[in-house]
Structure formats: structure tokens, C-alpha cells
mmCIF file of the N, C-alpha and C atoms, coordinates in Angstrom:
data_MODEL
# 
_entry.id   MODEL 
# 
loop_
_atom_site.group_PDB 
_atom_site.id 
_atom_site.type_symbol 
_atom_site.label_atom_id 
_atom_site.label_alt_id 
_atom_site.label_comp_id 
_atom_site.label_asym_id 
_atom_site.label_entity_id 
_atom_site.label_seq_id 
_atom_site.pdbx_PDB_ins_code 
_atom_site.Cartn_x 
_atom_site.Cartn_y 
_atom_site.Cartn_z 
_atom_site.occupancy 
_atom_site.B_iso_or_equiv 
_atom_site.pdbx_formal_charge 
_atom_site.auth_seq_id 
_atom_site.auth_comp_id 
_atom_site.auth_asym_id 
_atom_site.auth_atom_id 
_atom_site.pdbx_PDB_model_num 
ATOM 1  N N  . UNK A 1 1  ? 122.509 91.603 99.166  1.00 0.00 ? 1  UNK A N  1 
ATOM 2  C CA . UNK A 1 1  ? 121.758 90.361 99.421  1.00 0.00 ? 1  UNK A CA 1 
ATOM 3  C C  . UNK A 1 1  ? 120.574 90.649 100.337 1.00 0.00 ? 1  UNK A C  1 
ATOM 4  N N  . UNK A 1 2  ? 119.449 89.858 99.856  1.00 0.00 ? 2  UNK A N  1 
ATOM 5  C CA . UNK A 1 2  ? 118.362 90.223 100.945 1.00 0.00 ? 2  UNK A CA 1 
ATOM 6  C C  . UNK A 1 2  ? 118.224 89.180 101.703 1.00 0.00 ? 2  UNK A C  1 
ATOM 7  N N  . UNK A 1 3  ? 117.405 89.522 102.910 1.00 0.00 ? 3  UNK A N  1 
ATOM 8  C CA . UNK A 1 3  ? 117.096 88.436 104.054 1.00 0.00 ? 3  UNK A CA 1 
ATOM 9  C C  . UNK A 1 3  ? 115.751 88.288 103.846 1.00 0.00 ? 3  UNK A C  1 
ATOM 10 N N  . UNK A 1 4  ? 115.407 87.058 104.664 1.00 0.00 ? 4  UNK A N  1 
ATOM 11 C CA . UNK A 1 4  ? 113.991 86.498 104.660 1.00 0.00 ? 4  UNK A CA 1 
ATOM 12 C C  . UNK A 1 4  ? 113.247 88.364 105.322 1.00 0.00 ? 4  UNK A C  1 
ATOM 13 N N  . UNK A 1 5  ? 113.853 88.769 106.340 1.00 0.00 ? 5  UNK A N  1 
ATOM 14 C CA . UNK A 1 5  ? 113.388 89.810 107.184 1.00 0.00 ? 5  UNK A CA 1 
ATOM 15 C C  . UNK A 1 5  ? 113.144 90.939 106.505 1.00 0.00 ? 5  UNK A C  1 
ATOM 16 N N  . UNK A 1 6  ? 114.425 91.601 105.757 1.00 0.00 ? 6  UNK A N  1 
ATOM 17 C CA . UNK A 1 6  ? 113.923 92.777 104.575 1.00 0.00 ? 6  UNK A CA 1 
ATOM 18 C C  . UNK A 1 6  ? 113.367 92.599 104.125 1.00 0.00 ? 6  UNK A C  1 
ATOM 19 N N  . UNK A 1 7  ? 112.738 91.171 103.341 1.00 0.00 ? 7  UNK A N  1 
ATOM 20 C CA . UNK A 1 7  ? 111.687 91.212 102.524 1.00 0.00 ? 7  UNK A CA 1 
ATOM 21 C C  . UNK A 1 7  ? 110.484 91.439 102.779 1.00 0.00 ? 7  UNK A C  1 
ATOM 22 N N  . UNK A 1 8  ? 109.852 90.834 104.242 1.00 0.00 ? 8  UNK A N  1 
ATOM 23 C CA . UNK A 1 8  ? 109.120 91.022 104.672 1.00 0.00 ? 8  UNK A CA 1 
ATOM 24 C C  . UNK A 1 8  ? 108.874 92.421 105.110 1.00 0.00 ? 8  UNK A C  1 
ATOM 25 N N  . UNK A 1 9  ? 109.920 92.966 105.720 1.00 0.00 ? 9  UNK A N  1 
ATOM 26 C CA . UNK A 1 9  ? 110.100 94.543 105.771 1.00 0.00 ? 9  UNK A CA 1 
ATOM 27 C C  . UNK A 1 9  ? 109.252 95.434 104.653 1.00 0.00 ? 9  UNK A C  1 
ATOM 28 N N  . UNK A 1 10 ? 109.691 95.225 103.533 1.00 0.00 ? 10 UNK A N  1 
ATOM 29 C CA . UNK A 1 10 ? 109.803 95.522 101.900 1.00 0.00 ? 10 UNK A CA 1 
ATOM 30 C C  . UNK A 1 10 ? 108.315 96.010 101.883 1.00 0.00 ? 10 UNK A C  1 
ATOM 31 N N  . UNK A 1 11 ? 107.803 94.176 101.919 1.00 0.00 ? 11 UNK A N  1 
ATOM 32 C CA . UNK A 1 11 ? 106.232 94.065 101.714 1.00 0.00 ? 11 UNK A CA 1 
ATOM 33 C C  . UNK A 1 11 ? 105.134 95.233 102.249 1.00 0.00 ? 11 UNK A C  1 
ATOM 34 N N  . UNK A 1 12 ? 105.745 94.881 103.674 1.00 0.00 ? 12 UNK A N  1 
ATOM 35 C CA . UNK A 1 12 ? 104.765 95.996 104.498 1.00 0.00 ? 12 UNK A CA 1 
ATOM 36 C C  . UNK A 1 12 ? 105.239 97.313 104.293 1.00 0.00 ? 12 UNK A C  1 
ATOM 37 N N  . UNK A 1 13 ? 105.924 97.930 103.468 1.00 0.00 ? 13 UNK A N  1 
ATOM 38 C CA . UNK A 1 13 ? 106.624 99.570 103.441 1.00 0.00 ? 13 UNK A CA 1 
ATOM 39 C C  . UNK A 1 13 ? 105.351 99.650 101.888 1.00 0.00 ? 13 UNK A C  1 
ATOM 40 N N  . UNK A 1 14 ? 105.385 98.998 100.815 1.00 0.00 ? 14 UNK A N  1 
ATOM 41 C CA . UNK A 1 14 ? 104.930 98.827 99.918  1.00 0.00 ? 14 UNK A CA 1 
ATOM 42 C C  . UNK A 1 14 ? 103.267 99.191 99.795  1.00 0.00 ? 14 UNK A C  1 
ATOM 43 N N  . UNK A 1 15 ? 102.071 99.645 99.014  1.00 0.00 ? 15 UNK A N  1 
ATOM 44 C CA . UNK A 1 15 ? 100.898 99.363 98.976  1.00 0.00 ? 15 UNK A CA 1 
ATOM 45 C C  . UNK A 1 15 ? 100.380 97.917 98.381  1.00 0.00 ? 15 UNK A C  1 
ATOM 46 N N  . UNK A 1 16 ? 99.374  97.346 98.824  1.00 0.00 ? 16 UNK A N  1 
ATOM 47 C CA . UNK A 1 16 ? 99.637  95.620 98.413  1.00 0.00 ? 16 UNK A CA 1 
ATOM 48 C C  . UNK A 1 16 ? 99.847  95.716 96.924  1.00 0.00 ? 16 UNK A C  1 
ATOM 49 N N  . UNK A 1 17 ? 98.670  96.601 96.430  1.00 0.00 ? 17 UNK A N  1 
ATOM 50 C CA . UNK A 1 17 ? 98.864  95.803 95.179  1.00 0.00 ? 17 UNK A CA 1 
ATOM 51 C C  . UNK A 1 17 ? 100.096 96.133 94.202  1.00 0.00 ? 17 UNK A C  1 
ATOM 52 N N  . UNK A 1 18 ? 101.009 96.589 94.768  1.00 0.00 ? 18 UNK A N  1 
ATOM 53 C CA . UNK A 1 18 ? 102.461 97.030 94.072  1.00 0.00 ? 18 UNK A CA 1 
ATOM 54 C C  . UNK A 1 18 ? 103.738 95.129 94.732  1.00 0.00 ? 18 UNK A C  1 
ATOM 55 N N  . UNK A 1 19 ? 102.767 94.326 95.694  1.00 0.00 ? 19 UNK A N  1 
ATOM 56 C CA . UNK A 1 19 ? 103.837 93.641 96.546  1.00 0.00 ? 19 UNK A CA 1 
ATOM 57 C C  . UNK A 1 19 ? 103.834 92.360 95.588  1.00 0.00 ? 19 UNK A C  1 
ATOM 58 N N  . UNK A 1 20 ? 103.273 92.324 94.470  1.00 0.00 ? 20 UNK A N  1 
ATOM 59 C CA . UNK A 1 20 ? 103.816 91.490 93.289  1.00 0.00 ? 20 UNK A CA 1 
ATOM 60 C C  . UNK A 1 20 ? 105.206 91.389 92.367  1.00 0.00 ? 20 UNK A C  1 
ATOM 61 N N  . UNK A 1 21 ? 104.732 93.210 92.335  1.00 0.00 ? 21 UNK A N  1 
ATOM 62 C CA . UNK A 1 21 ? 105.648 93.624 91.129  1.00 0.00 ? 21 UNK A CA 1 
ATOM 63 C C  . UNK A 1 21 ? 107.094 93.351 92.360  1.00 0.00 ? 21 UNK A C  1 
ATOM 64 N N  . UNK A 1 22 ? 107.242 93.772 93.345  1.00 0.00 ? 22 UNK A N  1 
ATOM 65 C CA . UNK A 1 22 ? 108.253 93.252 94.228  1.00 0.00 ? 22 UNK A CA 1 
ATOM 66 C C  . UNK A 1 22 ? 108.868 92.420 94.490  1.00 0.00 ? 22 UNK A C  1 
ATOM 67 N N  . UNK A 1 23 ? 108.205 91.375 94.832  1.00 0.00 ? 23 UNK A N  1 
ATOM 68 C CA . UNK A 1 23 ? 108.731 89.929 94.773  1.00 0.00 ? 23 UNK A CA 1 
ATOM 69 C C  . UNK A 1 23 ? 109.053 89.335 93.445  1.00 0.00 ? 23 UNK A C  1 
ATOM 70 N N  . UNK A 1 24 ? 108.595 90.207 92.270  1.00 0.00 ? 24 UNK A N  1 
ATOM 71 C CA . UNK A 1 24 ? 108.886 89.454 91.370  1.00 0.00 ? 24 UNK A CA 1 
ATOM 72 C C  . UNK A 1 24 ? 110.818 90.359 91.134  1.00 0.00 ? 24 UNK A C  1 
ATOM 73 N N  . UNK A 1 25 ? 110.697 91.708 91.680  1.00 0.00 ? 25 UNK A N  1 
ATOM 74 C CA . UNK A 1 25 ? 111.995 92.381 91.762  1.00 0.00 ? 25 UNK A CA 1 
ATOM 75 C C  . UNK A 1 25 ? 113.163 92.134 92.334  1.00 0.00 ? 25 UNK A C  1 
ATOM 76 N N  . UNK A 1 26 ? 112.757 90.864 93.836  1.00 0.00 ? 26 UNK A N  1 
ATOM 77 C CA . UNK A 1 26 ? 113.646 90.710 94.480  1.00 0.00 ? 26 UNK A CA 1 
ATOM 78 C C  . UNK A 1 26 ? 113.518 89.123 94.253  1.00 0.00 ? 26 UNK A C  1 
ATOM 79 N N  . UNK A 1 27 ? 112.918 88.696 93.087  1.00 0.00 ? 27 UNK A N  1 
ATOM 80 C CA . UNK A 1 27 ? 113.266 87.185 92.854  1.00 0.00 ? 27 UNK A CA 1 
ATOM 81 C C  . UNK A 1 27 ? 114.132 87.660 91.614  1.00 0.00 ? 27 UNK A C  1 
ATOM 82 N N  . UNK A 1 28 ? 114.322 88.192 91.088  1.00 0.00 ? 28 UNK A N  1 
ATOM 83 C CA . UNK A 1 28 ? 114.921 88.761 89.813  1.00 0.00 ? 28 UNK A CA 1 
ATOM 84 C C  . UNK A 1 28 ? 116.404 88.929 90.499  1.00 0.00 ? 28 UNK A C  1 
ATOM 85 N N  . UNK A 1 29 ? 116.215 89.890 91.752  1.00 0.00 ? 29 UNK A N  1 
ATOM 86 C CA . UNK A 1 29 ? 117.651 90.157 92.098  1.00 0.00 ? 29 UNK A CA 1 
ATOM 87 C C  . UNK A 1 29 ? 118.685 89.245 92.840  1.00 0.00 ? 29 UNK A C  1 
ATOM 88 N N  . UNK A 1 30 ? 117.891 88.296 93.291  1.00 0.00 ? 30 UNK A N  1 
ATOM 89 C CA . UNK A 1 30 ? 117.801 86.964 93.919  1.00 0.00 ? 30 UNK A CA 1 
ATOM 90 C C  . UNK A 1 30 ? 118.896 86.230 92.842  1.00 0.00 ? 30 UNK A C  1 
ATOM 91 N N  . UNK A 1 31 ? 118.630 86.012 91.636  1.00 0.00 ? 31 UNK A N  1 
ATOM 92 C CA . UNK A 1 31 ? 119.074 85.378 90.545  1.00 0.00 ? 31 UNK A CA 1 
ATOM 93 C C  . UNK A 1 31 ? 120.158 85.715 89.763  1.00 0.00 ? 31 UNK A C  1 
ATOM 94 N N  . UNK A 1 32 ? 120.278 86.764 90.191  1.00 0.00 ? 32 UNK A N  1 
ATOM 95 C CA . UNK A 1 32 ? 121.891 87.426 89.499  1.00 0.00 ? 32 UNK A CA 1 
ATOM 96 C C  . UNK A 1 32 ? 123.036 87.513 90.492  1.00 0.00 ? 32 UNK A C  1 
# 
């Protein structure tokens, strides 16, 4: 399970323009 905090974590470990494909990874994982 992720937290509001890892995600944000996530974002900033990430280069921006990859922090789409991410959120769309951890809204995906979010859902199962």
C-alpha cells in the first residue's frame, strides 16, 4: 500500500517527464 508520503517520495526520485507514467502506475496499483 502506498502513502500520500511515498508518493510524493516517488515523484521527486523520478525525472518529471516519466512522473505521469507514475501516477498513472500507482493509480493502477491503487485499484487492485
Amino acid at each position: 500500500m502506498f502513502t500520500n508520503h511515498m508518493q510524493d517520495q516517488g515523484r521527486k526520485m523520478v525525472k518529471p517527464k516519466m512522473t505521469a507514467k507514475v501516477s498513472l502506475l500507482l493509480d493502477h496499483l491503487a485499484q487492485n
